[in-house]
N, C-alpha and C positions, 0 to 999 in steps of 0.2 A: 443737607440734601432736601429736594423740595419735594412734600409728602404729595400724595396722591390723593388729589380730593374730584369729585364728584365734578364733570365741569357742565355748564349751564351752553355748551354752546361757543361758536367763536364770536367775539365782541362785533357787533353792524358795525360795518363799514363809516356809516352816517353818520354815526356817535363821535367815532376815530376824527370824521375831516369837522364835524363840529364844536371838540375838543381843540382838533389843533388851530382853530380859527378863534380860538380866546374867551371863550365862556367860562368862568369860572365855574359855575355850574353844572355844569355838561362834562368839564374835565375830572371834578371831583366823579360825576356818574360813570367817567368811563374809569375811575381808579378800583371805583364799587363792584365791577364789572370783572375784574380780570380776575382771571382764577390760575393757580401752577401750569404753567406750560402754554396760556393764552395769548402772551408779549409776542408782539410781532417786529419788525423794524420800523412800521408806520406809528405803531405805540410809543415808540422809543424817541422817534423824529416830535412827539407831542412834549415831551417832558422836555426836551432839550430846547426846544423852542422857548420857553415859558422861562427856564433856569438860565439862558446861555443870552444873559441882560446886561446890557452896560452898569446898570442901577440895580445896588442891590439893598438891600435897607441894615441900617446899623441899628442892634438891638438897645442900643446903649444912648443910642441918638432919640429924645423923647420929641422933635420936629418930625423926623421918620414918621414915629406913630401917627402922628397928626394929620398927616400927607397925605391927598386922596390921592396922589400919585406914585405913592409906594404903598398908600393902602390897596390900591388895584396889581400893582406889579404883585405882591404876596398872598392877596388873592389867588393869584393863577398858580405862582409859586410853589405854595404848601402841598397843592394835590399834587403837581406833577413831580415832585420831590418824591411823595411817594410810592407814582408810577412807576420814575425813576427806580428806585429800591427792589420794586416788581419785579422788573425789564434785568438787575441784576442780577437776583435769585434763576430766571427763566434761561439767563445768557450763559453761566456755568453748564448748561447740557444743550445747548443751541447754538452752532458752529457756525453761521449765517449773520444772530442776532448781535453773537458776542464781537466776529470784526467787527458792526458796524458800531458796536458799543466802541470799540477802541478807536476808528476811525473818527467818531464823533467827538468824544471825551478829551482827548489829547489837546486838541487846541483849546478846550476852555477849561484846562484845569485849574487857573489862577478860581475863577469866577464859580467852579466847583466848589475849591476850597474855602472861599465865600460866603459862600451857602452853609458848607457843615459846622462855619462858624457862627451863623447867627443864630442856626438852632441850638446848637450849645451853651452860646448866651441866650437866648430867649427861652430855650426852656420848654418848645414846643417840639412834640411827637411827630411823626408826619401824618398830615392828610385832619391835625387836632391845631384846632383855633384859640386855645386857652396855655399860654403862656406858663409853665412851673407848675402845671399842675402833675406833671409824673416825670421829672428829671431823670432817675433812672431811665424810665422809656427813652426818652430822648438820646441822651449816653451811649445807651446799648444799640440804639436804633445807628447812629452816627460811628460806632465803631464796627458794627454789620456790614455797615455799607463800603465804608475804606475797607473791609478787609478782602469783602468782595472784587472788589475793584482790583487792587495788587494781584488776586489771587488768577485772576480773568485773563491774563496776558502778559506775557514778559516786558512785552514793550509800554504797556500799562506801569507794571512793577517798575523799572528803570528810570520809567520820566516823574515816579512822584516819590520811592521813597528818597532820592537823595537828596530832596528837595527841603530847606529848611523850615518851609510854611509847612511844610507835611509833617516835620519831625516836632513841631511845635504843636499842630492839632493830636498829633497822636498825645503827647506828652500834658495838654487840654483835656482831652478825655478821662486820662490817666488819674490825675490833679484834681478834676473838676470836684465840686460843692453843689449840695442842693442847697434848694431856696433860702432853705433857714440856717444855709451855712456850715452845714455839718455832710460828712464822707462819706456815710454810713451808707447810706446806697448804694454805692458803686462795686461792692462786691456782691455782687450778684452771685449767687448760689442758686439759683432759681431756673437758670439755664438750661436749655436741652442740651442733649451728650454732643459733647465738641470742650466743654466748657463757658466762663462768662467771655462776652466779645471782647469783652472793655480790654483784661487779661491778655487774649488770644492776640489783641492788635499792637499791643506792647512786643509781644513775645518774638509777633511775627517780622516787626519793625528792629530788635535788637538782632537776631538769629541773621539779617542781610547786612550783606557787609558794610553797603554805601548805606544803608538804613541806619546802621548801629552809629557810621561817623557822625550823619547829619545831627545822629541825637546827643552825641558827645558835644559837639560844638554846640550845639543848643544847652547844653548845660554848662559849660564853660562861659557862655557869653553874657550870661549874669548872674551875680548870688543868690537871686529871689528862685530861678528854676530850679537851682540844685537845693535850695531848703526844702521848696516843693515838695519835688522829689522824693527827699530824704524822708519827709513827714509822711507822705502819702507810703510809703514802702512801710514803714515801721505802723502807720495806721492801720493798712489794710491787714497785716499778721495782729493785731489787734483783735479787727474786728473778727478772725477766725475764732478766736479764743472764746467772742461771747457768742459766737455762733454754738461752740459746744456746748453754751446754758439750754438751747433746746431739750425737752424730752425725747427725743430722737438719739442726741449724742452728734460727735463730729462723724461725717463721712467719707465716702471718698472725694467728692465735691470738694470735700472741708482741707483736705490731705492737698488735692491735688493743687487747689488754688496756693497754700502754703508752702508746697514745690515751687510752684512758679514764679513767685516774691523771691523765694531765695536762687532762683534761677537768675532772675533780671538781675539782682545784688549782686551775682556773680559774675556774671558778664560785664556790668559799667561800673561798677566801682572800681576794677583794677584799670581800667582807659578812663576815668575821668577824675580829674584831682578834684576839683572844686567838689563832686559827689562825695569824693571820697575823704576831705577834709569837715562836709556836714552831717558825713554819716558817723564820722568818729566822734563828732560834738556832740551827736545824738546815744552815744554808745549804743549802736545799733546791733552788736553783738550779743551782746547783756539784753535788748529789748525781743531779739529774734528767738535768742535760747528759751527765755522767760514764754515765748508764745509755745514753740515745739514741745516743752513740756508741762506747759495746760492743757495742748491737745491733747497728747499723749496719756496725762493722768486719767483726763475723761473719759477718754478709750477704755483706760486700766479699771476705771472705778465703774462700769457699764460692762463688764466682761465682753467690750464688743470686739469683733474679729479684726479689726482693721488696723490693730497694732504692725504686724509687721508692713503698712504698706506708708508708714513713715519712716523707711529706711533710705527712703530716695532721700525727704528734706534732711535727714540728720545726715546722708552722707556731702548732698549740696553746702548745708552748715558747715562740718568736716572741713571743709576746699577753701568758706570762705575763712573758717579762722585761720589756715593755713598759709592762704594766699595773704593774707593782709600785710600792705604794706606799710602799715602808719602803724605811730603810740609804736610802745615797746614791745615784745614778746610776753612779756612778764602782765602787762595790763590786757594785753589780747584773751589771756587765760584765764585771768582774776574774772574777765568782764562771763566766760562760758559758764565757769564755774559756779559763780554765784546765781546765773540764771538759771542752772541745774544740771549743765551739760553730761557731768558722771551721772546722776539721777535716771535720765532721758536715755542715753546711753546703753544704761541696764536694763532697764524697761523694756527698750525694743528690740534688743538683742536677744534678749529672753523670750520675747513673743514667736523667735521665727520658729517655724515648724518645719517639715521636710519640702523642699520645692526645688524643680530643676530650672535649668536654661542659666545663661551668663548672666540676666541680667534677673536671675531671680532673688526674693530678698536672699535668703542662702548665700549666694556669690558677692553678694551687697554687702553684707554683715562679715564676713570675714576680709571686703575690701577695707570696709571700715576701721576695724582692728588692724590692717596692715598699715591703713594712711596714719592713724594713732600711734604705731609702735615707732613711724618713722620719725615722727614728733618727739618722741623720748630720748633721743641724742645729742637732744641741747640741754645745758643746765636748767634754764628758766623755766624749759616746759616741764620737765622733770621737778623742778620744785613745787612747780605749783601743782600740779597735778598730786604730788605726795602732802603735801598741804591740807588738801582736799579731801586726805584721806581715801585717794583710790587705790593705793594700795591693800586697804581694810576692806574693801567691797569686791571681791571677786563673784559679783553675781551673777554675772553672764556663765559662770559653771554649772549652772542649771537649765541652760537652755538642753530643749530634745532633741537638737540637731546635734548630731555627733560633729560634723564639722566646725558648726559653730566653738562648741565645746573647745575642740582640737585649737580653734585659733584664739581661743580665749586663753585656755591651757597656757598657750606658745607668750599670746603676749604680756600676760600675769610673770611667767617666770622672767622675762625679759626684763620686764619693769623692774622686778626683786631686783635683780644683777644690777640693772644701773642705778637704782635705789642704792644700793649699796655700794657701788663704786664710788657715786656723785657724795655720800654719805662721809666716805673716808678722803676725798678728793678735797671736800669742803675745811677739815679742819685744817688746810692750807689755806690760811685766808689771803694772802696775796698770790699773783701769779708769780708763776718761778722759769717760764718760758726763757730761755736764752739763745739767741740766731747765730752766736758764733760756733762753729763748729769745732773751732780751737780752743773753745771754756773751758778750763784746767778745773773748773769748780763743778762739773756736772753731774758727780756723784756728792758731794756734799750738801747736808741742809739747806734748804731755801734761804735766803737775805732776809733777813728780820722786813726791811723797808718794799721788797718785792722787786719785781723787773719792771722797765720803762722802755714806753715804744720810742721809735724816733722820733724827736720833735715836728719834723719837717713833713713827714709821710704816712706815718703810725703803721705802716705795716709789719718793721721790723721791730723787735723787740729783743733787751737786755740784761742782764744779769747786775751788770756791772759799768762802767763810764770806762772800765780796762776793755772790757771787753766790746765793746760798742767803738771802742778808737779801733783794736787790731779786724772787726771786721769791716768798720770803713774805708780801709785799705786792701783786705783782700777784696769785697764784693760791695759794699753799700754804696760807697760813692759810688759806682755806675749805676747800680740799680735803682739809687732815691729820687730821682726826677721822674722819672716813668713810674715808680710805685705811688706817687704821690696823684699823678692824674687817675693810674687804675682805682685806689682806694675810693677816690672821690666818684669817677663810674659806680665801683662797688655798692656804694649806700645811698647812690640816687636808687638803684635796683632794688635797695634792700637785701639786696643778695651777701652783702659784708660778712664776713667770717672774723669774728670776735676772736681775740686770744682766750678769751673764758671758753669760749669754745673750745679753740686747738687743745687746750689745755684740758678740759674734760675728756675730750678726744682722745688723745694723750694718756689717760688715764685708763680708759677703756679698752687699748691698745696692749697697754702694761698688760692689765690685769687678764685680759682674753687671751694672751702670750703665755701668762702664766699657767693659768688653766689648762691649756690645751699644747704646752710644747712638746710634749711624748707623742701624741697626735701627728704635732706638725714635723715633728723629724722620722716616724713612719711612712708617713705619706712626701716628704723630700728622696728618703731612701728607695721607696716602690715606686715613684713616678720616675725618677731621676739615677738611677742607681749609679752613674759615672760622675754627676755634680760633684764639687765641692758646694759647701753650706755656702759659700758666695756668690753661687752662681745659680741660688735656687732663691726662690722670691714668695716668703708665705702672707698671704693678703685673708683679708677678715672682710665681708660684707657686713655693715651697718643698716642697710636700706632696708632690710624687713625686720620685721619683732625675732628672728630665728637668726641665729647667729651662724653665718656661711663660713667655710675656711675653705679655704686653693692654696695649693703651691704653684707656680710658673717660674718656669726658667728663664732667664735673664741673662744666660751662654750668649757674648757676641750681640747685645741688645743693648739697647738706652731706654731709658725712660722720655719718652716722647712731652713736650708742652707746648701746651694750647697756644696759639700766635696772641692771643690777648694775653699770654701771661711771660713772653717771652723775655718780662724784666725778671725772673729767676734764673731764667736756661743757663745762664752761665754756675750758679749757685748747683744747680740740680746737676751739671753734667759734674763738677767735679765730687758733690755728695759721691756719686755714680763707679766714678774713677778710683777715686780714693778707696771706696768697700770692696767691689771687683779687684785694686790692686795692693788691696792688704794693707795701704797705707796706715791704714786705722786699728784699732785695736784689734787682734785676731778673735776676742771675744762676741765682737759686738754680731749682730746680727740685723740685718737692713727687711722690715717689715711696713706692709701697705695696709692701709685700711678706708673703704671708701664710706663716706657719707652724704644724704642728702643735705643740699643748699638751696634756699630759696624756690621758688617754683618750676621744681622739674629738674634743677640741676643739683650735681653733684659735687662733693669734693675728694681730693684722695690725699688723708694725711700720709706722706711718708717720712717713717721713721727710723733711727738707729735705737736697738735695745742694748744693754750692755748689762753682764750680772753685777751685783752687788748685794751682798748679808744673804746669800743663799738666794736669791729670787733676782728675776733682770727689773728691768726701769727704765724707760724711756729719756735718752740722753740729750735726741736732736731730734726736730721733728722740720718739716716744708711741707707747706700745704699746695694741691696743684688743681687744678678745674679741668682733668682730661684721665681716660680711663682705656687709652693708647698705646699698648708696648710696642715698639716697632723697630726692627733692624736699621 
């Protein structure tokens, strides 16, 4: 917003048509001249005049400099650049000044873009004749200006962000070096409230959609942008950290710019491979964690307030280790953990206090603990996280928010259970999975050697070379050509569903049956009371830290699958048939359990239990991508 100052007056007329008649001198006085809300359109017609030059000088061209003929064109240049700037600031509350800004601007935005490059490379301020003497200035001055602009008009915003000159100067600004070669400027803290431009023009450039593409493909289109990139992201969380060497402490400035780093990380790492194969080179995970909790300690060791108001970057963090789709799971975790992730974690979870609204930390911090708990239903993350010894830290049982508390509570015992599950699951060291539903061996010990997927498809999986012939004839031969393309979808997604999975799955399945089968045959009997136990269907939620149980009736029902997945349907309908018609052991009992997959999706292992030595055990299991029952 443009402050309110004291104005001298409207600019003479006489100055205006003298300025726009080429006087460098005169231009410069009438730039001296304007004050908030002075810009006229005839002020505006002077800048554009001066800027809107077939010739514009290359900073990098040392002939240019030499040139009395580009010495006079940037003459006039420099001031009306930043009358220009003026004329911007004026045309956001000026309905008259701003079409004509958009009416003018359009046709020379090549020769725009021009401009905001050679002061980029030159290193000059506007309306300043000295070359690098305040590159910051310059920087901030150049991403003020494009933001203004986008911001000024939709038809403005359209014809420049999809533009790849635009996504390239943004990505310049972002990138750039002072004089002496070092970044250390560009994070501007120094800013008035909105935050630094530099930031805000990234933010504002990813957040549009044709914005966001132009700057994908700009990273795509060579290795040197996405190293860039990559350095500059992990730099600028750097240079936070020695911001917090001040006697002051970090602030919110300090917070919020490290929000927005890992905001950007969020947004173009999962749309940009080249990004996102130089961010894993960089272990950007390991360098991000390591900044969040320097902040964070500073906070801690300064008893200053502003601890819970890193609950945005750690839950942003949260999304990216989650979402990652490169390197293992296993090294994803290693890289949080060693930068302090449990550490940081506790810290800030501990700090919230009482606060309302959704998006207060309160609501923050127990989403946190939910995105966490949903991470613990994979083996890998569960190891490594026990590793780590987070099991031994239940520190967040000290925070003074009762909810907090409550969800800490919730996902501590969770952890215990599958600590413990995964605990006794592990002294199976081979997988024991088998797809025939005919295995005569399904209640007997594991195979010394372990189960083996299909060669051809890896989806299905076997006990035995018996058993892998009898279900190639009931179901695998049709299904192996079509599983072999899905798997291969599957793990470009990342989304692949490990048999170490199903099989810990599996496990959790067993043991939360065991637990709770007096439970689950109450609640079949009071919801259902004319069922048979065949015709009732008791499902387990995975997806939060709190362990969910339902029953649903399954009377005259199928299990519905996903059309990407319709290389089971024929497997799943006769699972189906077969339990509904008793074909199968009248013991076994047909149980669902859903868990999270990949970003945002789900799985639903379904299983047969069957007892054995006084407790059941999971006999057969199909995993499905749809959460569907439908007549």
């Amino acid at each position: 917003m443009v402050q309110k100052l004291a104005k001298r007056g409207p600019v003479p007329p006489a100055l205006v048509s003298q300025a726009h008649a080429g006087s460098p001198e005169k231009i410069s006085q009438l730039g001296a001249a304007l004050t908030p809300g002075s810009c006229t359109v005839a002020i505006l017609n002077v800048a554009i005049k001066h800027l809107d030059t077939p010739l514009i000088p290359n900073a990098q061209n040392p002939n240019h400099a030499n040139s009395p003929r580009y010495i006079s064109i940037l003459a006039r240049a420099l001031p009306s650049f930043a009358i220009f700037a003026h004329v911007l600031e004026d045309a956001s509350h000026n309905q008259e000044l701003s079409e004509a800004v958009v009416v003018l601007v359009l046709p020379m935005k090549e020769r725009l873009f021009r401009w905001v490059d050679f002061w980029l490379e030159s290193g000059m301020p506007c309306g300043d004749y000295y070359p690098g003497e305040n590159m910051q200035e310059t920087y901030c001055q150049m991403a003020a200006v494009l933001l203004r602009l986008v911001a000024l008009d939709v038809r403005v915003q359209d014809a420049f962000v999809s533009l790849p000159r635009y996504a390239s100067l943004v990505l310049k600004i972002w990138s750039g070096r002072s004089a002496d070669g070092s970044n250390r400027f560009l994070a501007d803290l120094d800013c008035p409230a909105g935050g630094c431009s530099i930031l805000r023009l990234l933010k504002s450039c990813i957040l549009d959609h044709s914005g966001r593409d132009a700057l994908v493909d700009h990273l795509a289109a060579g290795h040197k942008a996405a190293e860039t990139m990559t350095f500059t992201l992990v730099e600028r969380a750097h240079q936070l950290c020695d911001a917090c060497d001040d006697t002051q402490g970090p602030d919110r400035r300090v917070i919020a710019y490290l929000d927005g780093i890992f905001e950007i990380a969020d947004v173009l790492i999962p749309r940009s491979a080249s990004l996102r194969a130089c961010m894993e080179k960089g272990r950007y995970l390991l360098q991000f964690t390591m900044c969040l909790d320097a902040i964070s300690a500073a906070i801690d060791n300064r008893n200053s307030p502003h601890q819970p108001d890193l609950i945005s970057p750690l839950t942003r963090l949260l999304q990216l280790i989650i979402d990652r789709k490169t390197a293992t799971v296993a090294q994803t975790w290693r890289d949080a953990i060693a930068g302090g992730f449990i550490d940081v974690l506790h810290r800030i979870l501990f700090s919230v206090a009482d606060s309302k609204g959704e998006h207060s930390p309160v609501a923050a911090g127990t989403a946190v603990l939910d995105m966490l708990g949903r991470c613990t239903v994979y083996p890998k993350v569960l190891m490594a996280l026990a590793k780590a010894g987070a099991i031994a830290k239940p520190g967040t049982r000290r925070s003074s928010h009762p909810q907090i508390s409550l969800a800490a509570d919730e996902f501590w015992k969770s952890f215990g259970d599958r600590a413990r599950v995964y605990g006794s699951a592990a002294q199976e060291t081979k997988i024991s999975i088998c797809d025939n539903i005919k295995c005569a061996k399904r209640l007997l010990p594991s195979p010394a050697q372990g189960s083996k997927a299909c060669a051809n498809c890896g989806m299905a999986i076997y006990c035995s070379k018996a058993c892998q012939k009898e279900d190639w004839n009931l179901y695998h031969r049709e299904e192996c050509p079509d599983a072999k393309v899905y798997r291969r979808t599957m793990k470009a997604d990342k989304s692949w569903y490990s048999h170490a999975s199903r099989e810990f799955h599996a496990a959790l399945i067993e043991d939360a049956y065991n637990r709770f089968e007096s439970e689950i045959n109450k609640r079949a009997v009071s919801s259902f009371p004319k069922h048979s136990f065949a015709e009732v269907l008791p499902t387990f939620q995975f997806r939060t830290p709190t362990l969910e149980i339902d029953v649903r009736s399954i009377r005259g029902k199928m299990r519905s699958v996903h059309p990407s997945q319709d290389v089971i349907k024929r497997r799943m309908l006769s699972l189906m048939l077969s339990y509904k018609g008793e074909h199968l052991s009248r013991d076994m009992r047909l149980v669902e359990a859903e868990f999270p997959l990949g970003i945002g999706g789900a799985v639903n292992l379904m299983t047969l239990v069957q007892p054995s030595e006084g407790r059941y055990k999971v006999v057969y299991s199909v995993p499905l991508y749809s959460t569907v029952v439908e007549s």
